[in-house]
N, C-alpha and C positions, 0 to 999 in steps of 0.2 A: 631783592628778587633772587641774585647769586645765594646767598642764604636757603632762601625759602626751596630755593630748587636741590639744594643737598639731602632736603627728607625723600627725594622723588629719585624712581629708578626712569629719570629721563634727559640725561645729560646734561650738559653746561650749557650757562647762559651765552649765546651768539649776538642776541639785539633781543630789544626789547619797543614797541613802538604803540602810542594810546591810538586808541580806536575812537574816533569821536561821533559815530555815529548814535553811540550809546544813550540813550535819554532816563535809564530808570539804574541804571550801575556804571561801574567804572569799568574798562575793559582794556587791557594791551594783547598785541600779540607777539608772542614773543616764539624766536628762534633758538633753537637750540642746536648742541651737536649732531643730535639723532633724530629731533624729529619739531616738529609747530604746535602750537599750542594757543588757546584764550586764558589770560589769568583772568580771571572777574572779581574785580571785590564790590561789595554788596553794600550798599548805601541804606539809608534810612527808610525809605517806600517800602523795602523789603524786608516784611516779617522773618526773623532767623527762624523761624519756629516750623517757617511753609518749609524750609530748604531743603530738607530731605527726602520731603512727598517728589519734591521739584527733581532734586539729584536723583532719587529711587526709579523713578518714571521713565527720564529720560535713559538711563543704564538698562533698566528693563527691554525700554523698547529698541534697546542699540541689541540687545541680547535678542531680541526677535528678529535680527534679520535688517531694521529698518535704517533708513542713514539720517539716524542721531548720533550728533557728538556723544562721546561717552566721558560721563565725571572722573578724574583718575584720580587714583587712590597712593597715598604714600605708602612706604613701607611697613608701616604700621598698618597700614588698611584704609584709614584716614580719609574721607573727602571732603569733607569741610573743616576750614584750619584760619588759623589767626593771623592777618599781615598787617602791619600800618595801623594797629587799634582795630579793623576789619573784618568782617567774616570775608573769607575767599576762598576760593576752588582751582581748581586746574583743569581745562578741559580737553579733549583733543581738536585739530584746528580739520576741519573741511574743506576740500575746493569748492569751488564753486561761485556763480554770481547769483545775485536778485534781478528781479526782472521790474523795469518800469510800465510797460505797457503789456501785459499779460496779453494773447491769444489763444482761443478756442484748444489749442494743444496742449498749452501751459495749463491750463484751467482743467483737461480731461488727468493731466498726470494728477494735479491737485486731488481730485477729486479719488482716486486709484489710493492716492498717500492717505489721503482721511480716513477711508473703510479698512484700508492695511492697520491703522493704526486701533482704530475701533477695537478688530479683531484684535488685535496683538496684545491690545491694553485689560483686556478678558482675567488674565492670569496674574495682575495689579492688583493685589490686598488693599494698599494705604488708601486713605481718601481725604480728600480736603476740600470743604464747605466753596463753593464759590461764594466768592464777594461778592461781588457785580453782576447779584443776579436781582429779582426782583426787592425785596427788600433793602439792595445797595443801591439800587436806581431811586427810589423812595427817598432814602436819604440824601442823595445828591443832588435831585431836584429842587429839597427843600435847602439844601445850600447855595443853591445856585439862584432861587426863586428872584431875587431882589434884582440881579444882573442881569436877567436874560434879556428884556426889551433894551439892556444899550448892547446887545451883540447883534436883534435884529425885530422889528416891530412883529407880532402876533409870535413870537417863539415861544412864549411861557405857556400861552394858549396851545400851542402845538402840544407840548411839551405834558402836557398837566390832563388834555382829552389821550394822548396814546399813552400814556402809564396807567388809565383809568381802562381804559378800552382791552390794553396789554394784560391788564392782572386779572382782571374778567377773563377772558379765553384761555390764559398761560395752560399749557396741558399739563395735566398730572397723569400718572403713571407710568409713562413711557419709559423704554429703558436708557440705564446709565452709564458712564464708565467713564475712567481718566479723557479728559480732554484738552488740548491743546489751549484754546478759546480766543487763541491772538494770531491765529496762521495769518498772518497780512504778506504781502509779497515780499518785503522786507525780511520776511525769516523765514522763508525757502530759499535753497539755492540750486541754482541747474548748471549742469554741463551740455549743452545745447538746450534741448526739450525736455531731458532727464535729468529728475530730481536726484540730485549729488548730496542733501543737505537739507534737515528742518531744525530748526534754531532757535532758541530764546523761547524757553516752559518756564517764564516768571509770572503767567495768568496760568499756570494750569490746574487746574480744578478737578472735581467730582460733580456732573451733571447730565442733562440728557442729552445723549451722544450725539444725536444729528443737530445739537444746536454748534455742533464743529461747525457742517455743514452750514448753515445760516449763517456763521458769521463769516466763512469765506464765500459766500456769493451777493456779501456787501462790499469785502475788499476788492473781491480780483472781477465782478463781472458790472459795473458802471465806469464810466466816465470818473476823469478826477474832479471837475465840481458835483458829480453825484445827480449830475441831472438825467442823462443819459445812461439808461439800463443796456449794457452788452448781453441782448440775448444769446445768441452766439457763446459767450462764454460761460450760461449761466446751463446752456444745453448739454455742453462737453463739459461741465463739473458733475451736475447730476448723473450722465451717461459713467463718467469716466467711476465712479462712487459705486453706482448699482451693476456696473460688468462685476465687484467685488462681492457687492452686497444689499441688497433688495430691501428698499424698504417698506417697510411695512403699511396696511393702508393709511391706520393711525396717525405714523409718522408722516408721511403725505399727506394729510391732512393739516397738521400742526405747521409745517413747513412755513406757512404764510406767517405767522403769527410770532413764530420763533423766529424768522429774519426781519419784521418788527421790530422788538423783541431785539435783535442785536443791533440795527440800527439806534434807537434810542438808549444803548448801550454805550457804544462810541461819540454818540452827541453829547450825553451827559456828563462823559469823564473829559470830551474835548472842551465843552462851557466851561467845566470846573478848571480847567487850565488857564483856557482863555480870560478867565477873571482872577485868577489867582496868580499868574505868573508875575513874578515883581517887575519893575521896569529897568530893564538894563541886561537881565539874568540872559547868558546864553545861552539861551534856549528858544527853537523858534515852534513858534505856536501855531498849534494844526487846525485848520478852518471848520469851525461848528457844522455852519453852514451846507458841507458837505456830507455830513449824514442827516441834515433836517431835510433835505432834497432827496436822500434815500427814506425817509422815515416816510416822508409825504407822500413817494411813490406806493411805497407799502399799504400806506393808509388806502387812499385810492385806488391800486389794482387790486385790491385784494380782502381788507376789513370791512 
């Protein structure tokens, strides 16, 4: 690390400490003379090839104003560089916390951050294909297909009528642009009610823009078993979105179908865990369960 920090104009190493919160990279934060920092090094899940859409995006949107860490660059110019046999990066470090039990206030700033970003990401060239959109759900299902009745009786049937139902309705044309697609509470941070801090663009993609919005009024506006819908929070995200930017009646429209649509999004990659985790790995494994109870509400209120 003392090494790696002599190509950086960002002083000497102080402490260095892992971050174990991390599930898809390695992460420390380290102290320096002059200022804080994330080192990230970038593990196998992550394609080196997305990096730069990833690096580009987030520098971009740190250039518009928003609070994105920004990628930093050695002396050379450099943002992605080799540590440990590794791709890794440097990043600047944020205040800030995450919040466990989001309220109506948290959810309106959310919603202000999303359409700020919308806007912002306007002037973003690069693009890159989402994975985990409808033809990644396709093929996760059908990995998953054998295991799903030992996670939970009728799941596969859940699972197998909304990806049918889902790819019938999916909208097309709507508009697009860089997006987030993993804002979970987890990667926001506030300094009270105000967002300090958006974090972690390792889903961020090229797709339709208010499926931002869909996928955080699955995270931040239910209950954690997903049984219970927080209207209240689902009122101050949309509120806090269209004081920025109005959607359209189209996209009102689709709404229903795209938070669908993100539900059987996080079901699908969370089965694929929950069958694939080895036994022992520390790693703890996030309950299916809890987006087939937002899927089903979906289904129900709304399809």
């Amino acid at each position: 690390m003392e090494q790696f920090l002599r190509n950086f104009d960002a002083g000497q190493l102080v402490s260095a400490k892992g971050i174990a919160e991390g599930v898809e990279n390695t992460n420390y934060f380290l102290v320096t003379t002059t200022s804080q920092f994330i080192l990230t090094l970038y593990e196998k899940r992550v394609n080196p090839a997305d990096l730069p859409f990833f690096m580009g995006l987030m520098n971009h949107l740190a250039d518009q104003g928003l609070p994105v860490p920004r990628v930093i660059a050695n002396r050379s110019g450099e943002r992605l560089h080799t540590l440990a046999g590794k791709n890794a990066c440097l990043i600047e470090f944020l205040l800030g916390v995450s919040v466990t039990e989001p309220t109506p206030r948290h959810c309106h700033e959310v919603g202000i951050m999303l359409a700020k970003s919308r806007l912002a990401s306007q002037g973003f060239a690069a693009q890159r294909r989402n994975d985990l959109s409808l033809d990644g759900w396709k093929h996760l299902a059908a990995q998953c297909r054998s295991g799903l009745e030992t996670i939970a009786p009728g799941l596969g049937n859940l699972i197998t009528d909304a990806l049918r139902d889902i790819a019938r309705d999916w909208p097309r044309g709507l508009p697009q642009s860089a997006i987030h697609a993993d804002l979970f509470p987890d990667n926001v941070l506030f300094m009270g009610t105000e967002i300090s801090g958006v974090i972690d663009f390792y889903f961020a993609c090229t797709d339709i823009a208010v499926y931002d919005l869909a996928v955080c009024l699955n995270a931040w506006c239910f209950d954690a078993s997903g049984k219970i819908a927080l209207h209240d929070n689902a009122k101050a995200m949309m509120s806090g979105y269209e004081s920025v930017l109005r959607l359209t009646p189209d996209e009102h429209r689709a709404m229903p179908v795209l938070s669908a649509g993100a539900a059987l999004r996080f079901l699908l990659t969370r089965c694929y865990d929950w069958l694939n985790t080895p036994p022992g790995a520390l790693v703890t494994r996030k309950d299916p369960l809890a987006y087939a109870n937002r899927l089903q509400f979906y289904r129900t209120a709304h399809l």
